[in-house]
ChimeraX commands (.cxc) that place a marker at each C-alpha (Angstrom):
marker #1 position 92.08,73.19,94.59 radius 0.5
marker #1 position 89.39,75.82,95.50 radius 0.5
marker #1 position 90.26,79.88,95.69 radius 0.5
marker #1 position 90.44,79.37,99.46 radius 0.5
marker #1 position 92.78,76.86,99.35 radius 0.5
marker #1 position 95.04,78.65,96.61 radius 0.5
marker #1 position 95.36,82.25,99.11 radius 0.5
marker #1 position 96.46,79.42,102.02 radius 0.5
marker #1 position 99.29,78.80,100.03 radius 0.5
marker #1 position 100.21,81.93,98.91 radius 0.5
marker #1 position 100.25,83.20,102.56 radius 0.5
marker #1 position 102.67,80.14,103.30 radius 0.5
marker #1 position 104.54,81.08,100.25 radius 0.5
marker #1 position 104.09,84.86,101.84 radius 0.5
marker #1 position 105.73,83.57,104.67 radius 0.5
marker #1 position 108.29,81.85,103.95 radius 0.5
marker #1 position 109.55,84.43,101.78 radius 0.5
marker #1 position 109.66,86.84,104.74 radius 0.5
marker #1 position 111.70,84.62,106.26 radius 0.5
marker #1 position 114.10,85.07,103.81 radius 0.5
marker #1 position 113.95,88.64,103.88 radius 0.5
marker #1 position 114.72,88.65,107.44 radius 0.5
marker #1 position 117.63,86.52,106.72 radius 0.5
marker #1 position 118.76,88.86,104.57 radius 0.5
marker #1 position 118.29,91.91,106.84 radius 0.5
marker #1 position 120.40,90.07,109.43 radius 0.5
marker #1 position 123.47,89.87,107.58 radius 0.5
marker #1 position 126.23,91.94,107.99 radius 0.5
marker #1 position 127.12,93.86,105.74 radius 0.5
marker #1 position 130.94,93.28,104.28 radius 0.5
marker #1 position 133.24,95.60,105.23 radius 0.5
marker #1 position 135.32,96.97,102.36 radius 0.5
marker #1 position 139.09,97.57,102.35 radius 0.5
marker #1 position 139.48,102.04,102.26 radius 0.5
marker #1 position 141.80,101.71,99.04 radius 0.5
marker #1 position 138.82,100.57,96.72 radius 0.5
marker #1 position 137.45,103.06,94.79 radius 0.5
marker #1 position 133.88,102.03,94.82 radius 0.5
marker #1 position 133.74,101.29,98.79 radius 0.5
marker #1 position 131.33,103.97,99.40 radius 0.5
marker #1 position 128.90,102.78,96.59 radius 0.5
marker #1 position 128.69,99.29,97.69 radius 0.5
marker #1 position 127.95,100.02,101.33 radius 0.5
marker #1 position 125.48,102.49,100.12 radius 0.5
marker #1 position 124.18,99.60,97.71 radius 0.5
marker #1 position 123.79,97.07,100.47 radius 0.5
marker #1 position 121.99,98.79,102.99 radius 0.5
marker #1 position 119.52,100.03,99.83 radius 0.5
marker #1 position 119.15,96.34,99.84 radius 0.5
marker #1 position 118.96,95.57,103.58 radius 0.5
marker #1 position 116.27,98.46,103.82 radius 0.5
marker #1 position 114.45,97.57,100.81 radius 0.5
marker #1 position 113.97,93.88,102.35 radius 0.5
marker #1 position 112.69,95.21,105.94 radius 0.5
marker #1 position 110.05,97.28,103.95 radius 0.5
marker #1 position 109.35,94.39,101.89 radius 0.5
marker #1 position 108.81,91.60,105.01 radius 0.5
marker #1 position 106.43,94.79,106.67 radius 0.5
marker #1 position 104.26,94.79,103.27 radius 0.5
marker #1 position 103.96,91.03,102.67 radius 0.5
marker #1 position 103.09,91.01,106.19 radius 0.5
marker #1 position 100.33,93.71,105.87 radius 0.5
marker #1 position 98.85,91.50,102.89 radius 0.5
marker #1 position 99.26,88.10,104.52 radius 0.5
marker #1 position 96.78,89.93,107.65 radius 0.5
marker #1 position 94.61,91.37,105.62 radius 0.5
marker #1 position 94.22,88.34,103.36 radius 0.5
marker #1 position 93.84,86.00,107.03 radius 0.5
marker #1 position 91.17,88.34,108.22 radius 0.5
marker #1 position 88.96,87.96,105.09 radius 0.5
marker #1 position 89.35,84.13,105.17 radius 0.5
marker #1 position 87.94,84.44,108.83 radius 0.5
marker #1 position 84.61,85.98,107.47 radius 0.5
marker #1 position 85.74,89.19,109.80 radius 0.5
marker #1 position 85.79,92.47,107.41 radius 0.5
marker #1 position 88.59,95.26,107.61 radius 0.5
marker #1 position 86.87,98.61,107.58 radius 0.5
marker #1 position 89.46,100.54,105.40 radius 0.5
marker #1 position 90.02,103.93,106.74 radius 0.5
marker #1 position 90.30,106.53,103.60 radius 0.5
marker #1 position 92.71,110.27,104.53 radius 0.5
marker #1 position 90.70,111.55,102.00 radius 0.5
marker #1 position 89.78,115.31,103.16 radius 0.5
marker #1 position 85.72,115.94,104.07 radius 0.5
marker #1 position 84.23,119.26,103.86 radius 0.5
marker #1 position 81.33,120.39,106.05 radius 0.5
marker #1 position 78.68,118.94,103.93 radius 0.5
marker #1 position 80.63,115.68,102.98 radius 0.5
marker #1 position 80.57,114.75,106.82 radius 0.5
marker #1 position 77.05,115.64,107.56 radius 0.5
marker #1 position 75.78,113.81,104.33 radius 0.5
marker #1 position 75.72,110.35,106.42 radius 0.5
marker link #1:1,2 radius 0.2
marker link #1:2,3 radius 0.2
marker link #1:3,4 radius 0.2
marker link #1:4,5 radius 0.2
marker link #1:5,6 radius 0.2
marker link #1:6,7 radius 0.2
marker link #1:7,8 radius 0.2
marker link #1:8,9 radius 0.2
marker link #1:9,10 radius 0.2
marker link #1:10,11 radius 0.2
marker link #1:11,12 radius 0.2
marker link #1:12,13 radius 0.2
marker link #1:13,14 radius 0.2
marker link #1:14,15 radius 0.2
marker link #1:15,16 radius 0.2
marker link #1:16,17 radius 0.2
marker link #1:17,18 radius 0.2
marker link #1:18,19 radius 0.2
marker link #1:19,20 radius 0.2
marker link #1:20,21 radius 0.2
marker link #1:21,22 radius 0.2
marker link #1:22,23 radius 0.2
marker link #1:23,24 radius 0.2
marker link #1:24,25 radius 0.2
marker link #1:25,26 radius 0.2
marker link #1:26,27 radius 0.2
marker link #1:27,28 radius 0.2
marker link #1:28,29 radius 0.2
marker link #1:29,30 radius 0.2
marker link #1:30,31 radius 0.2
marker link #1:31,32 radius 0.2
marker link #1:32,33 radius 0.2
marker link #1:33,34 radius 0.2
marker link #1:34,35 radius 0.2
marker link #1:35,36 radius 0.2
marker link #1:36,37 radius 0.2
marker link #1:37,38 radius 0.2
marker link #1:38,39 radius 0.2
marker link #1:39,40 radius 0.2
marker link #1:40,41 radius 0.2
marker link #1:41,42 radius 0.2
marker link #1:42,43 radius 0.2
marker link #1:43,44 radius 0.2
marker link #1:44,45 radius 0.2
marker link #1:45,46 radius 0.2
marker link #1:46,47 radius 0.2
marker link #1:47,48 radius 0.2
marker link #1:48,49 radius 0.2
marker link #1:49,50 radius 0.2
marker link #1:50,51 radius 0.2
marker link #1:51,52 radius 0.2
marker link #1:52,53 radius 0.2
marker link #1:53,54 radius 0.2
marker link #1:54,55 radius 0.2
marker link #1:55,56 radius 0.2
marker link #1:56,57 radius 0.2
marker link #1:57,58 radius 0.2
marker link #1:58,59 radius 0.2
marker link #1:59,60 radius 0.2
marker link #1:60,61 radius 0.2
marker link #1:61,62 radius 0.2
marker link #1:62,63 radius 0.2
marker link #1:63,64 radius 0.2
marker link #1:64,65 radius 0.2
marker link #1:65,66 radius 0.2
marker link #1:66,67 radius 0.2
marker link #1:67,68 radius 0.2
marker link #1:68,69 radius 0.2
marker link #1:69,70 radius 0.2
marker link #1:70,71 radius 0.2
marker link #1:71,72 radius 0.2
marker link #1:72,73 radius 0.2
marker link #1:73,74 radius 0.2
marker link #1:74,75 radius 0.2
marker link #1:75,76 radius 0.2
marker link #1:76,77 radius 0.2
marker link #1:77,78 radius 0.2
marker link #1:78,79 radius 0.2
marker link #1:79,80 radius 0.2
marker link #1:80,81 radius 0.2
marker link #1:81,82 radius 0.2
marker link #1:82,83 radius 0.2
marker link #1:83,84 radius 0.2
marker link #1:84,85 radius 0.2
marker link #1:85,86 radius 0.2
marker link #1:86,87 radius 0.2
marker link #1:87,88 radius 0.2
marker link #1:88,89 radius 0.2
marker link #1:89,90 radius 0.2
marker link #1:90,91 radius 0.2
marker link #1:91,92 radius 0.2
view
């Protein structure tokens, strides 16, 4: 198996495992009976989790496009926040 051939399976892997992810976001979360103590804890616990697996499926899905697009031969300019001064942006 050739380095291509390994990043084509790890974007199926990629993508399969946001499928789970989204499986996960999709389920409701339990509803807890008011006379247990830790109610509030565990619904704050599970929507950590739900939110925590959205963010997750949105990053592996970042990679898995990025990865794609340098397969394709077609470079990603990356675009840098980093600050210029006046002679920083006249340099080019």
């Amino acid at each position: 198996m050739n380095v291509k051939d390994l990043k084509l399976s790890i974007i199926e892997a990629g993508e399969k495992a946001v499928k789970q992810l989204v499986k996960v976001a999709k389920e409701e979360i339990i509803k807890l009976e008011a006379e247990d103590p830790l109610a509030a804890d565990k619904l704050k616990n599970a929507a950590a989790t739900k939110k925590l697996a959205i963010f997750d499926a949105f990053e592996i899905l970042k990679r898995i496009e990025e990865e794609r697009e340098l397969l394709e031969g077609n470079v990603l300019e990356k675009k840098t926040n980093t600050p210029k001064g006046f002679a920083e942006s006249r340099s080019k």
